[in-house]
N, C-alpha and C positions, 0 to 999 in steps of 0.2 A: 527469523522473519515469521510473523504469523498471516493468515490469509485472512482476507479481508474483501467479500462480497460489493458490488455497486449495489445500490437501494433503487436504482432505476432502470437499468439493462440487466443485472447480476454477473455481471463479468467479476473473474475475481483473480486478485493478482496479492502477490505476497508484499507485506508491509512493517519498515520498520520504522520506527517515534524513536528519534535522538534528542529532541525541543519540540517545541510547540510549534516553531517554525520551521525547523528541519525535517523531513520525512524521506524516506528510501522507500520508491514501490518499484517493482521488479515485473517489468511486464512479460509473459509471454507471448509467443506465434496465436494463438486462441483466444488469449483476450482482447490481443489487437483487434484481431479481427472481429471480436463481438461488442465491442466498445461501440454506439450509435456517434458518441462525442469525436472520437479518433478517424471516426469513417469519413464524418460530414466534413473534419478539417485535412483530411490529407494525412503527410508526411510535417506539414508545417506546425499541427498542433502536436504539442508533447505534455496537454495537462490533460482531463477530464474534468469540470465542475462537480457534475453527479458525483463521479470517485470521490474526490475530496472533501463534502459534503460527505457522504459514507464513513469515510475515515475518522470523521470529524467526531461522528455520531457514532464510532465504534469507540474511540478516546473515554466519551465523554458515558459512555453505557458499564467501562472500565473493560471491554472484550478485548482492547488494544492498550498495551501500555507504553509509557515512555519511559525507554531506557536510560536509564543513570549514567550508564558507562562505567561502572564501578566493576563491571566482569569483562573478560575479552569479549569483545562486540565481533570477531570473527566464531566464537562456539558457539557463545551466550552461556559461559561458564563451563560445557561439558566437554571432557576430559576425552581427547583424542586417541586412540590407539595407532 
């Protein structure tokens, strides 16, 4: 998972691109909390605009890529001891 800033609060949470329309973010206790979108909706909202927008614009800048799946997606290729 790579980290992936918001462009409008800068919360930042780990991120990973399986499709275009697939995405895995990994929130923490701190970004909850610093997320203005998460605040305003409660416990009931579970997306961010802003984030996703960010995301979108890390894709598309190539900071964030979308994985293949062609390596194990639990190392992302590295070799465990």
């Amino acid at each position: 998972m790579d980290k992936v800033s918001c462009r409008s609060c800068g919360t930042c949470v780990l991120v990973e691109k399986y499709s275009d329309q697939h995405t895995s973010v990994q929130w923490n206790k701190a970004a909850e909390a610093a997320c203005t979108e998460l605040a305003a909706g409660g416990l009931r909202t579970h997306t961010c605009p802003a984030l996703r927008a960010s995301i979108d614009a890390a894709v598309a800048a190539g900071d964030l890529t979308v994985s293949t799946r062609d390596i194990d997606v639990r190392t992302r290729g590295r070799t465990l001891a």
